[in-house]
Residue, then its C-alpha position, 0 to 999 in steps of 0.5 A: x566557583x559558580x552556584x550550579x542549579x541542580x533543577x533543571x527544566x522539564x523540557x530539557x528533562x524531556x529531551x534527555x528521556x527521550x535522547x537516552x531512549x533505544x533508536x530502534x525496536x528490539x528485534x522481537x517486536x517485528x517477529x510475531x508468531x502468529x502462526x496458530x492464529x492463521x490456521x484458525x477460521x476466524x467466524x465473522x462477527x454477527x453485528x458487522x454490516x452486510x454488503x449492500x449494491x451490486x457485485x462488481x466484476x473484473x472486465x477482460x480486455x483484448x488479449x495480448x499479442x504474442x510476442x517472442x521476447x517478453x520483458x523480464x519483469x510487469x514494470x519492464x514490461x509497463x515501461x516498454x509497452x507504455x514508449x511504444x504505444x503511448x496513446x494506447x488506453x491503460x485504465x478506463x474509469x466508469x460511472x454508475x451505469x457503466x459508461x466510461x467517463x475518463x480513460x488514462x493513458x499510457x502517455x500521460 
């Protein structure tokens, strides 16, 4: 017969190893119990930075009309809103001083 060479290369070694490993986790990786974790008050670290600048605060816009058959669903009602009132303004970006700079709509 054929000599056989027992060796065999390291990268076919490699691909081996890593063909016999498990494809997928076991189950307990992606149940952690960390509930008594939550429940404690973790006290924030003395040596992290404070926040600096201004407080930044939401904006509200002009009420909703009423309107009798609401959409099941917020992507429902995004898409709706978004075909019939494609020029309509859906997010105003603002510079420093509060001055609007780029406005998004719904039609593009």
């Amino acid at each position: 017969g054929v000599p056989v060479n027992s060796r065999v290369s390291s990268k076919i070694q490699q691909l081996l190893n890593t063909l016999k490993r498990p494809k997928r986790p076991p189950l307990k990786e992606f149940f952690v119990d960390d509930f008594e974790e939550l429940l404690e008050v973790q006290q924030p670290d003395p040596n992290q930075p404070k926040p600096e600048g201004n407080q930044i605060n939401v904006l509200k816009g002009e009420p909703l009309g009423v309107v009798t058959n609401w959409p099941p669903s917020l992507l429902a009602a995004l898409q709706r809103w978004g075909t019939t009132q494609s020029k309509a303004p859906c997010l105003t970006a603002l510079d420093t001083t509060g001055k609007a700079i780029y406005t998004l709509t719904y039609g593009r």
